[in-house]
C-alpha positions in Angstrom: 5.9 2.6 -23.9 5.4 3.5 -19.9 6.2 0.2 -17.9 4.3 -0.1 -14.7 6.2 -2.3 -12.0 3.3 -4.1 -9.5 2.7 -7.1 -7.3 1.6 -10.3 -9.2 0.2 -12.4 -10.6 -2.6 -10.8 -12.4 -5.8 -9.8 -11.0 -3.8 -8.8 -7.5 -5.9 -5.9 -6.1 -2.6 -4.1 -7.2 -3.3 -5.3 -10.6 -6.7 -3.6 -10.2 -5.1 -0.5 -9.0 -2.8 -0.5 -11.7 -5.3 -0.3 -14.0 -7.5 2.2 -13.0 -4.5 4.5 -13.0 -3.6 3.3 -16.7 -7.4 3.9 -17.7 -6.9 7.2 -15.5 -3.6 8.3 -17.6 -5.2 7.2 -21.1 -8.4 9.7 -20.3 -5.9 12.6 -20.2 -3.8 11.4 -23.2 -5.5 8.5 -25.2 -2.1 8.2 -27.4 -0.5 6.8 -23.9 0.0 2.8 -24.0 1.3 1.2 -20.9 2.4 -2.3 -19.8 2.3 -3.8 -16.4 5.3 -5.5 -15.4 4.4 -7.8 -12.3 6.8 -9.0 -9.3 6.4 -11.8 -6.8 7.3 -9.4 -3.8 6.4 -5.7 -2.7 10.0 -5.5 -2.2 11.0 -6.9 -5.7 8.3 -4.4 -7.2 9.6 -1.7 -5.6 13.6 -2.5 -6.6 12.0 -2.3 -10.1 11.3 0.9 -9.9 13.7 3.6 -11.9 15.0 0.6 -13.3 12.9 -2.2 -15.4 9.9 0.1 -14.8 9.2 4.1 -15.0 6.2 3.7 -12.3 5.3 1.5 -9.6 2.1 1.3 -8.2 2.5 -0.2 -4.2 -0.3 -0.5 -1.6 0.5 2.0 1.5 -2.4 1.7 4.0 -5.5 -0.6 4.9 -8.2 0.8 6.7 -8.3 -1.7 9.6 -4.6 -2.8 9.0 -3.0 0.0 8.9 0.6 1.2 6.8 2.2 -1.9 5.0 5.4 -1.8 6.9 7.6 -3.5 4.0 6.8 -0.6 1.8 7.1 2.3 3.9 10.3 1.1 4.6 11.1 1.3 1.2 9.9 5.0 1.2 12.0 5.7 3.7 15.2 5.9 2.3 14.6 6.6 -1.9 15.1 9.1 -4.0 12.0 8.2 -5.8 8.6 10.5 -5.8 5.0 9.7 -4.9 3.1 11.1 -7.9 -0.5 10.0 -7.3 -3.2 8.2 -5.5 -5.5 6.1 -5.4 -8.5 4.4 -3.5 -9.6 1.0 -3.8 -12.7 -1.0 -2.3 -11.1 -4.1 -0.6 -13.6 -7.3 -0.2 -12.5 -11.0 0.0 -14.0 -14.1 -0.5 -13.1 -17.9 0.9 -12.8 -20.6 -1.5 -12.5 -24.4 -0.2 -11.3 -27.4 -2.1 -12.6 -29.9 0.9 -16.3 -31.2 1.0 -17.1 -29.4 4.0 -15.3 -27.0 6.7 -14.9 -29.9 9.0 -11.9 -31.3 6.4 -10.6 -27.9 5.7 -7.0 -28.5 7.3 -4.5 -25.6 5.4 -5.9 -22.5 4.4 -3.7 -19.7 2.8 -3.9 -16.0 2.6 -2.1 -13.0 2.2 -0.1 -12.0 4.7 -2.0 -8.0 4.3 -5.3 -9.3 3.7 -4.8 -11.8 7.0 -5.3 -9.0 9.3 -8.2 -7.6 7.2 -10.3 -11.3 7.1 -8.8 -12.4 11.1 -12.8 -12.3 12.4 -13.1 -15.5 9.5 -9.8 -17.1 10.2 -9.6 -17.0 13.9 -13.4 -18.9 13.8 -11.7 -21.8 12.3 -10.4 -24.8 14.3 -7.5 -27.0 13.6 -6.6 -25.4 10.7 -3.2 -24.1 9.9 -2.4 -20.7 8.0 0.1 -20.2 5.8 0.4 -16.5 5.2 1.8 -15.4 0.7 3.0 -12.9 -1.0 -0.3 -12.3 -2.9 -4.0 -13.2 -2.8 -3.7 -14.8 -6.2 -0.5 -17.2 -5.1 -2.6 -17.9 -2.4 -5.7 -19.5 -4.6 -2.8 -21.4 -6.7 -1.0 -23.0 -3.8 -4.6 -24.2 -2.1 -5.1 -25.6 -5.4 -2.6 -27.5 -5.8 -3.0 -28.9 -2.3 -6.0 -29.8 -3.4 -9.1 -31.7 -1.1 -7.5 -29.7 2.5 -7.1 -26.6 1.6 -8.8 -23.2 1.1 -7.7 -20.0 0.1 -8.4 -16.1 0.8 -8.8 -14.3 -2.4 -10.2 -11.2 -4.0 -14.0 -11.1 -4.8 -13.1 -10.3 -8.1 -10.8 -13.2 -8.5 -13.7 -16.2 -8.0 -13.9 -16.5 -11.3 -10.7 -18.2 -11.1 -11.7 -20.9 -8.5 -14.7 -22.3 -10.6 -13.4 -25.8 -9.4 -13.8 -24.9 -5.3 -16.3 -26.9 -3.2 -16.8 -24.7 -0.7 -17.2 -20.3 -1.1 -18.2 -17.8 1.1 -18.5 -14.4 -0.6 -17.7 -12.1 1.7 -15.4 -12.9 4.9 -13.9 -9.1 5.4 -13.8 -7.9 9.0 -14.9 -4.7 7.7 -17.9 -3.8 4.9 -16.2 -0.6 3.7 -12.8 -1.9 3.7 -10.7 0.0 1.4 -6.9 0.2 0.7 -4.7 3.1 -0.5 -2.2 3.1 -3.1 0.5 5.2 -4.2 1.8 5.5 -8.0 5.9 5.7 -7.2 8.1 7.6 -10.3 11.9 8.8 -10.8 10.9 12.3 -11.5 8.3 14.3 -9.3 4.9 15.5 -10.6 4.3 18.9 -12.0 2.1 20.8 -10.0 -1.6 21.1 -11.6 -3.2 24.8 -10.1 -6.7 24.2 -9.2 -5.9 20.6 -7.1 -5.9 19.7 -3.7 -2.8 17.7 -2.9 -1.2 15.7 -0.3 2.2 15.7 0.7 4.5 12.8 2.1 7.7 13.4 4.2 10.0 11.6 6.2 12.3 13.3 9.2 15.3 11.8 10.1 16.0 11.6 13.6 19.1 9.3 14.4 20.5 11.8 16.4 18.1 10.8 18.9 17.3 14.1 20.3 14.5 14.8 22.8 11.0 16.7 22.2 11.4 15.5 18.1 7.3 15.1 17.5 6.4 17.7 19.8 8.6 20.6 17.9 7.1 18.5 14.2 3.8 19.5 15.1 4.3 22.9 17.0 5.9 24.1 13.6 2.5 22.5 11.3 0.1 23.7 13.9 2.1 27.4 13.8 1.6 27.5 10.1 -2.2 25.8 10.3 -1.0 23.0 8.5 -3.3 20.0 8.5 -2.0 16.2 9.3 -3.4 14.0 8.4 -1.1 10.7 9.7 2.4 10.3 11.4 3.8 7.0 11.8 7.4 6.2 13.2 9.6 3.7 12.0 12.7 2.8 13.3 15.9 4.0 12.3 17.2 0.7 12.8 20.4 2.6 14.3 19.6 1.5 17.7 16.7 0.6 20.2 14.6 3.8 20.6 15.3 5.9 17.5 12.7 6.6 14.7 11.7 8.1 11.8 8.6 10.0 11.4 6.6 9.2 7.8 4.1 12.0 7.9 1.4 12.8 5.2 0.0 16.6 5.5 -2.9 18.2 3.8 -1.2 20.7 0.8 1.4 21.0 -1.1 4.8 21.4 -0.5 4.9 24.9 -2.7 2.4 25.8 -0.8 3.7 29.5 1.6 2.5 28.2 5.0 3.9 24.6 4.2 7.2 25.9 3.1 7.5 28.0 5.9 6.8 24.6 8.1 9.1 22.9 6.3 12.2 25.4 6.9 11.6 25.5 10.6 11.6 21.7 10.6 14.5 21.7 8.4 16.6 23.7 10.6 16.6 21.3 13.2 16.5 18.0 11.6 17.1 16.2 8.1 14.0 16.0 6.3 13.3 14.4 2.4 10.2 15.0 0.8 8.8 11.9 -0.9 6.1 13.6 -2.9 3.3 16.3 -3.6 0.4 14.4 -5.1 -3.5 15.0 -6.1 -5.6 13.7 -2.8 -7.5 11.0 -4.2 -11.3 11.0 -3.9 
């Protein structure tokens, strides 16, 4: 049986994503069954990985937030592979256990999904937030503080919250807020012919030397190799020094890629995290 490592409890939008790649993998081969194994951290679900699990399914990027930083750390230094994608519509929901707002006095939320609901949060006075590790540990802890508190949870998840005084259906800064998630394996994917594909890479550049972006993109722009992000994280070594997480348009098979890829490689230490169908 496949064991899929992701952030708990259930009904996470990680749980959700989860699942439409299960029901995704079962289309291609109905004999497949799979369990999800859930963790309490990103971090712990990514450790699982390789280990307790075959797969792990992680959110990587938020529209309005951004790359979640704890995971693309992870990616930066594994010798796991990114084997798929996938897209998910984000939309959260605020759920109070007070009478009215005026009592409302600790409200929690994930610490992703904070940045994504801030235009709802910052409008509330006297209120203190206690940021979770998930949206669904966030609806347990305001219930068990019970008449003060309110919670930031997943549309989806109201159903859970039956006993909430107070809801507001939608309190998302953005209405097409989506998030993207990558499915994270031991072994890499085989190439498919006929699919458009992504590519993830990392370039190592302790060695602080100078002009480091500028000769990354002279040798994907020489080779009409499409970006489509770079984001640089640092190398932790000392102040000033970064890694470059890059995703590019293609796979890594690909001539004019490879040909990229060499020239980059010449100069500095790169690992490839993963070729992977573009999700659409």
């Amino acid at each position: 049986m496949l064991t899929i490592a992701t952030l708990g409890p259930k009904d996470t939008f990680s749980d959700l994503a989860t699942k439409q790649y299960i029901q995704a993998i079962q289309d291609k081969e109905p004999v497949q069954i799979a369990n999800i194994q859930y963790y309490a951290t990103l971090s712990q679900t990514f450790e699982a990985i390789g280990k307790e699990c075959q797969l792990g399914v992680l959110p990587i990027e938020n529209l309005s937030e951004g790359y979640v930083q704890v995971v693309l750390d992870q990616l930066l230094d594994t010798k796991l592979s990114v084997i798929s994608e996938l897209l998910l519509p984000i939309q959260f929901s605020f759920v109070g256990f007070c009478e009215q707002f005026s009592d409302l006095r600790d409200l929690y939320v994930q610490f992703v999904a904070h940045g994504q609901c801030s235009e709802f949060i910052n409008g509330l006075e006297g209120v203190q937030v206690h940021n979770t590790q998930s949206n669904i540990e966030s609806l347990v802890l305001a219930q068990q503080k019970g008449k003060t508190a309110g919670a930031i949870i997943p549309q989806h998840a109201l159903s859970h919250a039956t006993d909430a005084k107070l809801v507001d259906n939608d309190v998302t800064n953005y209405a097409n807020n989506q998030t993207r998630f990558l499915v994270i394996s031991e072994t890499p994917q085989a190439r498919i012919e006929g699919k458009e594909y992504k590519t993830t890479l990392v370039v190592n550049n302790k060695q602080d030397c100078p002009g480091v972006l500028g000769n990354i993109v002279s040798a994907f722009a020489l080779q009409k190799v499409n970006l489509t992000s770079i984001m640089s994280r640092p190398t932790r070594s000392q102040i000033g020094n970064y890694h470059f997480f890059i995703d590019i348009d293609g796979h890594q098979e690909d001539d004019h890629i490879a040909v990229a890829l060499t020239q980059i490689q010449a100069q500095y230490a790169v690992t490839v995290i993963g070729s992977y169908i573009k999700a659409v």
